[in-house]
N, C-alpha and C positions, 0 to 999 in steps of 0.2 A: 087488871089489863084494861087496857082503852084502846079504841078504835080509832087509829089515826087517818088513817085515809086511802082510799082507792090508789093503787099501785098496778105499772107494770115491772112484772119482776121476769126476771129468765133465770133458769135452772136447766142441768144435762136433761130435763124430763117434758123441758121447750117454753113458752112466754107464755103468761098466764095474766089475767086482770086481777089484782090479788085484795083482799082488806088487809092494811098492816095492821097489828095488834103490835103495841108496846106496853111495858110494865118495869116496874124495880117492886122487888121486894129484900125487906132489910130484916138481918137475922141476928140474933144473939144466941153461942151456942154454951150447954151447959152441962153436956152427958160427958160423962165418966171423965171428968176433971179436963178436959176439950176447950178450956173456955176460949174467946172471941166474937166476934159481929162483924158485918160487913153486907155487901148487898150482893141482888142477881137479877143481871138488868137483860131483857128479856125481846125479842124479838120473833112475832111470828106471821110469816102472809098466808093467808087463812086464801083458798078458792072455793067456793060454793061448786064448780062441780065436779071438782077432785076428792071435796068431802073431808079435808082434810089441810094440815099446813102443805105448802109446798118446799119453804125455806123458815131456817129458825136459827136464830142467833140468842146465842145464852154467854155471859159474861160473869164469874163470880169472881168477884174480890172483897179482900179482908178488910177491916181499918186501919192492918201495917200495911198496906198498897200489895199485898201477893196475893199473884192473880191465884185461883183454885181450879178453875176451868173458863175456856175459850173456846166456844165450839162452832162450827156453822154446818148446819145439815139441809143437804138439798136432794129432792126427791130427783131421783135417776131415769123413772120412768113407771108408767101407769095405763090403764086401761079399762075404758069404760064396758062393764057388765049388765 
């Protein structure tokens, strides 16, 4: 993962100053006759006082182009303790 840069992001959970984190990582798989590669390109804005991501996008595809998963998860709401 790398640090790309200082974001405002908004989520149902409200607008936050966010770090984005990006990454890919690339896999080749080999259990139980499964074989393929491909990658899983990764997104996450990280807020120091949420403690946590707020949004995160994950993208896996194979190296036939079929996608495996496409997700975007956004925190709905939170509360500081």
């Amino acid at each position: 993962m790398t640090a790309v840069a200082w974001e405002d992001v908004t989520v149902p959970a409200g607008t936050f100053k966010a770090l984005k984190m990006a990454g890919i990582t690339w896999y080749r798989r080999t259990d139980a006759g499964k074989g393929g590669a491909g990658k899983i390109v990764s997104n996450y804005w990280f807020v120091p006082e949420v403690k946590r991501p707020v949004k995160l996008e994950i993208l896996n595809v194979a190296s036939n182009r079929i996608v495996h998963q496409d997700q975007t998860w956004e925190l709905l709401k939170f509360r500081v303790r």
